[in-house]
C-alpha positions as CSV (number, residue, x, y, z in Angstrom):
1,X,92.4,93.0,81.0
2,X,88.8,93.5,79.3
3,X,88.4,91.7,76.5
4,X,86.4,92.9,73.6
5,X,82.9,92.0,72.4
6,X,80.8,93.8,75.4
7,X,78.3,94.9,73.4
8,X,75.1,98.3,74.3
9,X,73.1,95.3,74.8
10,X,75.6,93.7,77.7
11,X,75.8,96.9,79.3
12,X,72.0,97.7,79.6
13,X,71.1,94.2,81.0
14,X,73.9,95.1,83.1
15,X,72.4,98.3,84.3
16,X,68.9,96.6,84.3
17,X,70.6,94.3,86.7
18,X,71.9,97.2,89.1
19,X,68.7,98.7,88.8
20,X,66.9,95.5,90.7
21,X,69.5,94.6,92.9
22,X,71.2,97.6,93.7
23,X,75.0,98.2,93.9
24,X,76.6,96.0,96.8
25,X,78.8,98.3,99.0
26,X,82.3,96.8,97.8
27,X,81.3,97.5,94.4
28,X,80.8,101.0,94.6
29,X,82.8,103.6,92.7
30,X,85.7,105.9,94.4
31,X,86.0,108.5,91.2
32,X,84.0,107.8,88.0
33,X,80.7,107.6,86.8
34,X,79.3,105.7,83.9
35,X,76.3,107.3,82.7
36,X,73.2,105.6,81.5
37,X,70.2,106.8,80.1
38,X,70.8,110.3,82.1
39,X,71.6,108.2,85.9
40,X,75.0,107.5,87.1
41,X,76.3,104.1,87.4
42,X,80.0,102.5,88.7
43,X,81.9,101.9,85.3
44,X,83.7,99.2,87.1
45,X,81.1,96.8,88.1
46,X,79.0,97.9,85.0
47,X,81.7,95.9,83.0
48,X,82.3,93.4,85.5
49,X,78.3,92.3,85.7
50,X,78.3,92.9,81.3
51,X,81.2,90.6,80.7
52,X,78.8,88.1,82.2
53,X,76.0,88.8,79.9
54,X,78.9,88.9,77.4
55,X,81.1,85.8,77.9
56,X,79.4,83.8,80.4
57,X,81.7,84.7,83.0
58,X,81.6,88.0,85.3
59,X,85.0,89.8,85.4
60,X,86.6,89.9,89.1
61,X,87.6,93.2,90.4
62,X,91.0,91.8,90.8
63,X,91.1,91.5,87.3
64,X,91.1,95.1,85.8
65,X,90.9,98.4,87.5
66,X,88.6,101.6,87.4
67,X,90.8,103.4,85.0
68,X,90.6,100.2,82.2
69,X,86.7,100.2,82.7
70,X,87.0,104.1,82.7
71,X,89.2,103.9,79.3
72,X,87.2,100.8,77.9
73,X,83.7,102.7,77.8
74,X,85.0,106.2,76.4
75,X,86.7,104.4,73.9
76,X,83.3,103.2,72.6
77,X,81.9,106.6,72.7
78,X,80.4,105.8,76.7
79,X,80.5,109.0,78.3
80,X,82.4,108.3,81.8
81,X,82.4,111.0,84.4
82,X,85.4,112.0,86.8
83,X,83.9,113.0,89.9
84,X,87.1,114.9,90.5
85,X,86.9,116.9,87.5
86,X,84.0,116.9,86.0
87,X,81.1,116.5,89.0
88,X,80.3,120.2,88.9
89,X,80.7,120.6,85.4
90,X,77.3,118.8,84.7
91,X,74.8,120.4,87.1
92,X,73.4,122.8,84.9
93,X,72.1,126.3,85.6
94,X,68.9,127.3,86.2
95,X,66.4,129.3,84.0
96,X,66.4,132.9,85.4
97,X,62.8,133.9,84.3
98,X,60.2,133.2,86.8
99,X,56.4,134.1,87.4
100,X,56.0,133.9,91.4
101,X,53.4,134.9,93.3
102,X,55.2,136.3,96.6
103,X,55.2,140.2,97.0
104,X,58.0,142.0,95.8
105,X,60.1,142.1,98.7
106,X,59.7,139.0,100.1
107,X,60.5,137.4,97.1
108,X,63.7,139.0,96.1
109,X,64.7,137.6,99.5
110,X,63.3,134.5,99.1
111,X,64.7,134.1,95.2
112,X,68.0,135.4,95.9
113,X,68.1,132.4,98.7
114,X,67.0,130.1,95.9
115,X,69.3,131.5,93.4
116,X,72.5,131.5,95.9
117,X,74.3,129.4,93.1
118,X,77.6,128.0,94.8
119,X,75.0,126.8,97.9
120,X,72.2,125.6,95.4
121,X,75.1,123.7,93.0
122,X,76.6,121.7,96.1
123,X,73.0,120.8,97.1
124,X,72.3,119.8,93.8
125,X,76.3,118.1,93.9
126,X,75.2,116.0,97.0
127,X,72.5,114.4,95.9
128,X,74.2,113.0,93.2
129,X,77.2,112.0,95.1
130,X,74.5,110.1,97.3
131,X,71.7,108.6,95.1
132,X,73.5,108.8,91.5
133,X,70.4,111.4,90.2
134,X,68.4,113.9,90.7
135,X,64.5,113.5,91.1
136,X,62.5,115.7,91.8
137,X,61.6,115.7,96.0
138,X,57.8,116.2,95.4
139,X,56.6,114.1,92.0
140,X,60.1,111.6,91.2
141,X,60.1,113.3,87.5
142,X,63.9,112.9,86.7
143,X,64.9,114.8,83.6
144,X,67.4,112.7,82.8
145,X,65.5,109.9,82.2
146,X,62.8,111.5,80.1
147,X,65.3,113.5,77.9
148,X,68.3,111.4,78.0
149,X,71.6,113.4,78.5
150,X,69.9,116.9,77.7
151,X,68.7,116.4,81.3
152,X,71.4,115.4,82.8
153,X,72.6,117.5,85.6
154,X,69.2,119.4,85.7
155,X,67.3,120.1,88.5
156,X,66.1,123.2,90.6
157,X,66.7,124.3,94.2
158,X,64.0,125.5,96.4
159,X,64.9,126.6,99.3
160,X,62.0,125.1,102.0
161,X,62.4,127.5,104.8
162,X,58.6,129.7,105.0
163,X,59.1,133.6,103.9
164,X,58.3,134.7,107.3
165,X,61.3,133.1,108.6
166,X,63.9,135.0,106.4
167,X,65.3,137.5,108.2
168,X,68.3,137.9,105.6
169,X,71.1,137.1,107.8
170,X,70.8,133.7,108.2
171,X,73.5,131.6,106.2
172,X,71.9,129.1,103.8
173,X,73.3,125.7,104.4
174,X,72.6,122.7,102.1
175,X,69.8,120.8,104.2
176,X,68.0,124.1,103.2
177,X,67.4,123.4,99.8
178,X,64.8,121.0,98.6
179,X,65.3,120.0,94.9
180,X,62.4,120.0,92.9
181,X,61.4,120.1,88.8
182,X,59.6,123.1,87.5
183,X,56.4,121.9,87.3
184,X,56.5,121.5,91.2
185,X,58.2,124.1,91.7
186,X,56.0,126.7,89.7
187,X,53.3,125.2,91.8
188,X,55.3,126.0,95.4
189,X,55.0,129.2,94.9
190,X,51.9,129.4,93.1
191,X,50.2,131.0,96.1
192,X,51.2,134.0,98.2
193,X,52.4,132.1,101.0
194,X,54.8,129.4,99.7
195,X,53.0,125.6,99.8
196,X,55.4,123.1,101.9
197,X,56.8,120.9,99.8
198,X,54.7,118.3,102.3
199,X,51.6,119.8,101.7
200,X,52.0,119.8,97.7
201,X,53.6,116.2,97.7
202,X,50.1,115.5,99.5
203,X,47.9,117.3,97.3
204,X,50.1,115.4,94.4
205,X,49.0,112.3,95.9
206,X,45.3,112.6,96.3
């Protein structure tokens, strides 16, 4: 049972908290995600570490399940994610304009790699099954946590193999795909030959 009277300010010292210490293994979460200022967090031992900050006392796993913490934070307007359900549902599409720099038919090939959606999605699905967000490979720029929920989900796919090596039969698999924010990658393909996301990450860094 989860009492009431875990207030925003329990939950972001509890997400502070997660944020310095990380999530220990037992404690991470099987189906849902609580999200946070645009990054993902386990609902469960979100309530578990703010019932502390709340009460004095941090709630035991054996006291209350996923679906309660699930149940507890919608309730108060939280918005809680079911990986089952709704995982895919908040990567968000790319922008289809774009100003590249590749000749015509190298970048079709090229574009139509980066714009292989169901390949590009489950990259982008990965990542967030694995880390909890989506920065940006080259810079860190996260657009959820400079815009909040608008940027949730948002990211875009690059697809890191050189132009010459696109022979157009090759399947695209996931490890393909870097994932990159526009800025980055406007700039990877600001030249004729595509910059490695090594070399631009370097420049970056100068």
């Amino acid at each position: 049972m989860i009492p009431d009277g875990i207030e925003q300010s329990h939950l972001d010292m509890a997400v502070a908290e997660i944020r310095r210490n990380g999530i220990p293994p037992s404690r991470q979460s099987v189906h849902y995600d609580y999200v946070h200022s645009g990054k993902l967090y386990p609902p469960k031992y979100v309530i578990s570490l703010a019932s502390r900050y709340a009460f004095g006392e941090e709630l035991q796993p054996t006291e209350f399940n996923a679906v309660r913490a699930r149940d507890y934070l919608r309730s108060r307007g939280h918005t809680v994610i079911d990986r089952r359900e709704d995982k895919g549902q908040i990567i968000q599409d790319e922008d289809d304009e774009s100003a590249f720099a590749e000749g015509a038919k190298q970048y079709k090939l090229h574009l139509s790699r980066e714009r292989d959606s169901a390949i590009a999605k489950k990259a982008k699905e990965k990542r967030i099954e694995e880390t909890g967000t989506l920065t940006c490979d080259v810079c860190n720029f996260d657009f959820a946590e400079k815009y909040g929920e608008l940027g949730l989900g948002y990211i875009e796919a690059h697809h890191a193999i050189p132009l010459a090596e696109l022979d157009g039969k090759t399947k695209t698999r996931i490890a393909d795909f870097v994932l990159v924010c526009s800025n980055c990658h406007r700039m990877l393909h600001r030249q004729k030959n595509v910059v490695s996301v090594d070399a631009l990450r370097a420049l970056l860094n100068e």
